[in-house]
Structure formats: structure tokens, C-alpha cells
C-alpha positions as a Markdown table, in Angstrom:
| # | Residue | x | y | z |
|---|---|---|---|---|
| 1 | Unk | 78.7 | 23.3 | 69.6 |
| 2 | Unk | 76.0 | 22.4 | 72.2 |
| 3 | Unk | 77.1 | 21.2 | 75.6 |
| 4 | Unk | 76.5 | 17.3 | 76.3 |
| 5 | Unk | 74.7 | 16.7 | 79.7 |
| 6 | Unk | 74.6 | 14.0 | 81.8 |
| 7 | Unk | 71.9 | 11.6 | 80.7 |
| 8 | Unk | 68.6 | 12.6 | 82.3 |
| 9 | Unk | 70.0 | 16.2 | 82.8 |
| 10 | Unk | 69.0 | 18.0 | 79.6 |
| 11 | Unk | 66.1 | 20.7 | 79.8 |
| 12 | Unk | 64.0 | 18.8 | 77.5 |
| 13 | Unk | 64.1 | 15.6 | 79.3 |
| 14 | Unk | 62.5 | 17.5 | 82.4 |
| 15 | Unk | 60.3 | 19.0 | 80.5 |
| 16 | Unk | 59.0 | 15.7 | 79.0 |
| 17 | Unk | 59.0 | 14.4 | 82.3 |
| 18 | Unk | 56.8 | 17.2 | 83.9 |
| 19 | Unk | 54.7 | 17.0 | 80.8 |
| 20 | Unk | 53.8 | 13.3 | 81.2 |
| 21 | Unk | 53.4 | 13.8 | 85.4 |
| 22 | Unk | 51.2 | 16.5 | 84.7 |
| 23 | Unk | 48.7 | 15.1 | 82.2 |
| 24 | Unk | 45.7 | 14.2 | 84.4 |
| 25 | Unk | 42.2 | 12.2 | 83.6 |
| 26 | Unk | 39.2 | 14.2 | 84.5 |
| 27 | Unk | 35.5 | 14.4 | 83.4 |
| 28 | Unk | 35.1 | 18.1 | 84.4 |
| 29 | Unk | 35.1 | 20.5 | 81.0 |
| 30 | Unk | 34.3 | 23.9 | 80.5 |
| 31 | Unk | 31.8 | 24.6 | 78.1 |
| 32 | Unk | 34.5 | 25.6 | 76.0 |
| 33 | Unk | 34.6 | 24.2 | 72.6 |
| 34 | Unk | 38.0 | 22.6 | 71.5 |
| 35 | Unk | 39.0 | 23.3 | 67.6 |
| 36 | Unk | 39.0 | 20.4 | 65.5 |
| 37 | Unk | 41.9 | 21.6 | 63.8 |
| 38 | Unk | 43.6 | 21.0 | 67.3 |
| 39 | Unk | 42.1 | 17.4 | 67.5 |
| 40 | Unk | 43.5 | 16.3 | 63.9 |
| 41 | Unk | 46.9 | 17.9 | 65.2 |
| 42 | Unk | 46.4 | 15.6 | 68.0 |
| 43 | Unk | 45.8 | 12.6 | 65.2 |
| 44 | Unk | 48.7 | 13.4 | 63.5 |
| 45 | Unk | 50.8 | 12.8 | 66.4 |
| 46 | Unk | 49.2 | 9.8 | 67.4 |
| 47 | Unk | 49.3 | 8.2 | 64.8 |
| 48 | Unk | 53.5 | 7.7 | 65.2 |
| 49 | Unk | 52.8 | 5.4 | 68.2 |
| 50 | Unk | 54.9 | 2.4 | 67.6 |
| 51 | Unk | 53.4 | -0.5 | 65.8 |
| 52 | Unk | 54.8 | -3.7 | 65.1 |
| 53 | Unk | 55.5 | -4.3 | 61.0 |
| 54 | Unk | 53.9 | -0.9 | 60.8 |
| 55 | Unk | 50.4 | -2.2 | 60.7 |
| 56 | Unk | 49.1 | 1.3 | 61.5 |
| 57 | Unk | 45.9 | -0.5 | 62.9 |
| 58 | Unk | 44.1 | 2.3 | 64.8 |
| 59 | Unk | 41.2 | 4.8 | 63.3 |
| 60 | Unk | 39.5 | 7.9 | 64.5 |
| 61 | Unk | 35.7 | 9.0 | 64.8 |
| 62 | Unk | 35.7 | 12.0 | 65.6 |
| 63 | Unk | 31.9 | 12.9 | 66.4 |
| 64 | Unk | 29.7 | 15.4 | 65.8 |
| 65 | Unk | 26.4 | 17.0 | 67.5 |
| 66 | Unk | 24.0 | 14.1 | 66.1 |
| 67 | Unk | 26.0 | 11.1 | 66.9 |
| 68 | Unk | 26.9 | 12.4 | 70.6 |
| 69 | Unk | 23.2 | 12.7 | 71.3 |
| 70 | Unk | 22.5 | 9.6 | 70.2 |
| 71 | Unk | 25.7 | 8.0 | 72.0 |
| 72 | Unk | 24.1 | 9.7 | 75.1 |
| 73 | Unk | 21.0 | 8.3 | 74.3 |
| 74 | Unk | 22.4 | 5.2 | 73.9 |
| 75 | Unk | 24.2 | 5.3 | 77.2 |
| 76 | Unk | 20.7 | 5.7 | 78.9 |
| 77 | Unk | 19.7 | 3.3 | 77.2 |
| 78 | Unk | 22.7 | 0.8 | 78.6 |
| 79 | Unk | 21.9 | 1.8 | 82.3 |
| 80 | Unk | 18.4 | 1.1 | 82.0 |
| 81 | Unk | 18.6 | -2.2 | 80.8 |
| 82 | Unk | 21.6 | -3.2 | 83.3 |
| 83 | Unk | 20.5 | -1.4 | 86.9 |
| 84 | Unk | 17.0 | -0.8 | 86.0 |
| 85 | Unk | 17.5 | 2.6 | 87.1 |
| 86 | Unk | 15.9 | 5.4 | 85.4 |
| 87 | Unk | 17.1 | 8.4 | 87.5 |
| 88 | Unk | 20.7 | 7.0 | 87.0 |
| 89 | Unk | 19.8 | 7.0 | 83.1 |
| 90 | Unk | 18.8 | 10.3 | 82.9 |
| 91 | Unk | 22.2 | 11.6 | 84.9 |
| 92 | Unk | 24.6 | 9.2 | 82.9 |
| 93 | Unk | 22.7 | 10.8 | 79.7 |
| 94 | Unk | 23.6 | 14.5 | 81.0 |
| 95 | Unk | 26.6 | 14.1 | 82.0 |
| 96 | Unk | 27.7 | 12.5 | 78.5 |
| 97 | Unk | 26.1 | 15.4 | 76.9 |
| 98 | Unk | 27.7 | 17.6 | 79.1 |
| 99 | Unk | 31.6 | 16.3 | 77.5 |
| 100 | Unk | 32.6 | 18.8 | 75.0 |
| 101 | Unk | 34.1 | 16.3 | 72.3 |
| 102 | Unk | 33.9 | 12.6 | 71.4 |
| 103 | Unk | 36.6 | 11.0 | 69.6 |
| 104 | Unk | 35.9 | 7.1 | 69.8 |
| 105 | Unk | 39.3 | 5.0 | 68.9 |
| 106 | Unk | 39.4 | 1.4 | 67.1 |
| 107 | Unk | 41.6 | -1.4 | 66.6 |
| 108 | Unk | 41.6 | -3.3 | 63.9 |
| 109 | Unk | 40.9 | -6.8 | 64.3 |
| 110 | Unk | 43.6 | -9.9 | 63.5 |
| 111 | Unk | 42.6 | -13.6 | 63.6 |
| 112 | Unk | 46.3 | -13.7 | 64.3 |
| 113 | Unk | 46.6 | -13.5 | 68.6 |
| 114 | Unk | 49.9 | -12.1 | 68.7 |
| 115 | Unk | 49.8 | -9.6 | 66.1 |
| 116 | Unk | 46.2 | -8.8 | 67.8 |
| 117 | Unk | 47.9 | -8.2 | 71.2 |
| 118 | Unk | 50.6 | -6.3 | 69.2 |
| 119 | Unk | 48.3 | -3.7 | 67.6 |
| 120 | Unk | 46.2 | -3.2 | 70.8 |
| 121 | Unk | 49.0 | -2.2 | 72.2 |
| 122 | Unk | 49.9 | 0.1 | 69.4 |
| 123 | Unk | 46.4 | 1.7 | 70.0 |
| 124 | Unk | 46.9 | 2.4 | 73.5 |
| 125 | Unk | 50.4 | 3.9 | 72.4 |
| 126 | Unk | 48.4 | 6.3 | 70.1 |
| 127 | Unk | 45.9 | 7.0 | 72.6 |
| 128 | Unk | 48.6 | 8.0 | 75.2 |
| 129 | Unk | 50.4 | 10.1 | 72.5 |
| 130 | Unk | 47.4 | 12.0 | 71.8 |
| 131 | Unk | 46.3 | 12.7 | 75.4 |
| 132 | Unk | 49.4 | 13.7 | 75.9 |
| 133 | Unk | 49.8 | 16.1 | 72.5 |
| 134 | Unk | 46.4 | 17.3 | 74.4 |
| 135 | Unk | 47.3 | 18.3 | 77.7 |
| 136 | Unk | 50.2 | 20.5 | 76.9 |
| 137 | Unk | 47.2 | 22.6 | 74.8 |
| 138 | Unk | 45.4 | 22.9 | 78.1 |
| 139 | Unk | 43.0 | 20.0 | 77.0 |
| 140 | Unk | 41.9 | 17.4 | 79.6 |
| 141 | Unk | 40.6 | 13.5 | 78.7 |
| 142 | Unk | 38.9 | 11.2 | 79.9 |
| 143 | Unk | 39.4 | 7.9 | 78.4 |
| 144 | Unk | 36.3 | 5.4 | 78.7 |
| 145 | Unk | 36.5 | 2.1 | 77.6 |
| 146 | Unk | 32.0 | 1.5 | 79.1 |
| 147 | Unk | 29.2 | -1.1 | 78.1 |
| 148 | Unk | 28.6 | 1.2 | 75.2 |
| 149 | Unk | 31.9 | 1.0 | 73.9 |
| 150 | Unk | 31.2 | -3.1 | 73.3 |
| 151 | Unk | 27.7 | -2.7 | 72.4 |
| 152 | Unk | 26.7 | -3.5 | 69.1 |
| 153 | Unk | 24.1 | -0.5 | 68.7 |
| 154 | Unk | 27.5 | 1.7 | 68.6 |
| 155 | Unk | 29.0 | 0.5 | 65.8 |
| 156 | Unk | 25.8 | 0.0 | 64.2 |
| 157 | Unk | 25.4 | 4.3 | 65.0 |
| 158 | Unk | 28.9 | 4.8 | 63.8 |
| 159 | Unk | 29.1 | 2.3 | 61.0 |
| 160 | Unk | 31.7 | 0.5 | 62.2 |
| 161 | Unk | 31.9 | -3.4 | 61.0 |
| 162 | Unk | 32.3 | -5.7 | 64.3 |
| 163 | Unk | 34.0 | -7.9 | 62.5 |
| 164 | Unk | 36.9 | -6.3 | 61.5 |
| 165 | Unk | 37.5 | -3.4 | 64.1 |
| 166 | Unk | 36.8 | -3.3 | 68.0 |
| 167 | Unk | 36.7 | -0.2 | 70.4 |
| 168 | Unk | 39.9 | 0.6 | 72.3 |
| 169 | Unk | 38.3 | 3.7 | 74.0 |
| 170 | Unk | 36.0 | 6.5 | 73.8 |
| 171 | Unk | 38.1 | 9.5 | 74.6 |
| 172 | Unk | 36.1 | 12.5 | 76.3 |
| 173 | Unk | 38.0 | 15.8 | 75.9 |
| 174 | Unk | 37.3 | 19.1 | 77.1 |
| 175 | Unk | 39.5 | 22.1 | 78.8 |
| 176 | Unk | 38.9 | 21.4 | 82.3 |
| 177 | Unk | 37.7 | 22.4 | 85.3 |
| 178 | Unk | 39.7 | 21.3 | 87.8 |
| 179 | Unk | 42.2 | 18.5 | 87.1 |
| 180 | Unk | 42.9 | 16.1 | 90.4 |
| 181 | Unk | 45.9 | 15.2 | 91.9 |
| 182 | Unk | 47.4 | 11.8 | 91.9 |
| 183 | Unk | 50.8 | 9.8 | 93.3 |
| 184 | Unk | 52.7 | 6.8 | 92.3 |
| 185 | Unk | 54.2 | 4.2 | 93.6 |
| 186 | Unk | 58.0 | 5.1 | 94.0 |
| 187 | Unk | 60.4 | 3.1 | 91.5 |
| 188 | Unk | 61.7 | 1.2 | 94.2 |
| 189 | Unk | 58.5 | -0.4 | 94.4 |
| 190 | Unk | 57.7 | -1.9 | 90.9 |
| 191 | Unk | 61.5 | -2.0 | 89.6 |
| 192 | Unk | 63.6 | -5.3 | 89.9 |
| 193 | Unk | 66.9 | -4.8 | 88.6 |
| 194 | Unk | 68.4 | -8.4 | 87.7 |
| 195 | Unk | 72.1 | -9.4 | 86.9 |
């Protein structure tokens, strides 16, 4: 018979906790190619995020050489037309092409608003899951939610119909270089305990 701890106390609680402290956002990667295999892992997990009348309302696009370049391109693209800035084109373009994997995230899309609220939230959950399935293989994401994740020339390039799906992120993913540090406000802080 296993021994009961005191809630909170168990070795898998603290490791779940130093798991989720742990997983950090950077845009630093290796050139070290991350196995797909290990991304659909990833999918698998995320995909049990929690989701209201299991509407399962999230998909994966999981991109190859061709479309990153073009996303890249695109990206350029974006930062010329908004800043007018070709230098800061041509480093926005390298640095995309410089992430090691792309995986772009949608939503579909309700006409009803609470059900759409429902399932975006859903898609963060999933996202979350899966950065976090992620970072305990060593692999760091960034996730991105830029002009070219709303521009129309995206899901044009990815054959996504505006209509029914929108972007919840572009997800960046790489082992990294360095990850940063980070606090948080202490519990105190954003806890109100009521009667």
C-alpha cells in the first residue's frame, strides 16, 4: 500500500510544479533540428486540453522548409509595408529563418460568442500543454501571435479558410540557447480569498 501525503507533498506534485516554473519562452535555438516524431508526441498531448462539449476545436500545421521561407518572406513583407523599413525587413526575415520549427495553431471559428470564447480558451490550453510536453524534452518555444498571424496572405499560403478558423499562435520551437530567467508576483498579490 502506498503512503498518503499531505496534499501538495507528493514527489510528483513538485515535480509538476518545477516543470511548469521551469518552462521558459525564448527565441534563441540551436541549429539543432527537433524530430517530428517528438512534435506529434507533443500533438498528442495537446490535444487533451479541456474543451467545453468536447468541441476539440484546435488544428495543427506543422511546416515544412517551403512554407517557412515563404512565411519569412511574408514577414518581410509585413514590416515593409507597416515601418517602411527595409533593414528591419531583412533582420525580421533572418531571424524567422533562423527558428528551427514552425508549428502555426488555429481555432475554429463559432458564430456563437460564448462557445467562441470557450474554444479559444481551449486552444490556449492545448498550446500550454504542448509547450509544456516540450520543455521537459529540452525544447524551448516561442509563442507568436504577429501581424502575419492575422494577415490574410497566411492563410491563403497555408490554405486555411478565414472563415471558419482563425490563428491562435504561431509557435517557434527549437532547443535553446540560453533560456532567461523570470519572477512572479507572489500569491499574496493576485489571490483574494472570500468567505
Amino acid at each position: 500500500m502506498s503512503e498518503i501525503l499531505p496534499d501538495g507533498e507528493s514527489h510528483n506534485l513538485c515535480l509538476i510544479g518545477e516543470r511548469i516554473r521551469a518552462r521558459r519562452t525564448t527565441k534563441l535555438f540551436l541549429k539543432q533540428e527537433v524530430r517530428s516524431e517528438l512534435i506529434r508526441d507533443a500533438i498528442e498531448v495537446a490535444r487533451w486540453a479541456p474543451n467545453h462539449h468536447l468541441t476539440e476545436p484546435w488544428h495543427f500545421y506543422l511546416l515544412g522548409p517551403e512554407k517557412i521561407k515563404a512565411c519569412a518572406s511574408l514577414i518581410a513583407s509585413l514590416v515593409r509595408e507597416t515601418k517602411g523599413d527595409d533593414d528591419l525587413a531583412e533582420f525580421k526575415e533572418a531571424s524567422a529563418l533562423s527558428m528551427p520549427g514552425w508549428l502555426l495553431v488555429t481555432c475554429e471559428k463559432s458564430a456563437d460568442e460564448l462557445r467562441q470564447r470557450e474554444d479559444y480558451a481551449s486552444v490556449c490550453c492545448a498550446i500550454q500543454n504542448l509547450t509544456l510536453y516540450l520543455a521537459e524534452a529540452n525544447v524551448a518555444c516561442k509563442w507568436t501571435t504577429g501581424l502575419i498571424t492575422r494577415d490574410e496572405r497566411l492563410f491563403s499560403l497555408l490554405d486555411i479558410d478565414p472563415d471558419k478558423a482563425f490563428v491562435v499562435g504561431l509557435i517557434w520551437y527549437g532547443f535553446p540557447k540560453t533560456l532567461p530567467t523570470q519572477s512572479r508576483k507572489a500569491v499574496p498579490e493576485i489571490l483574494t480569498e472570500t468567505d
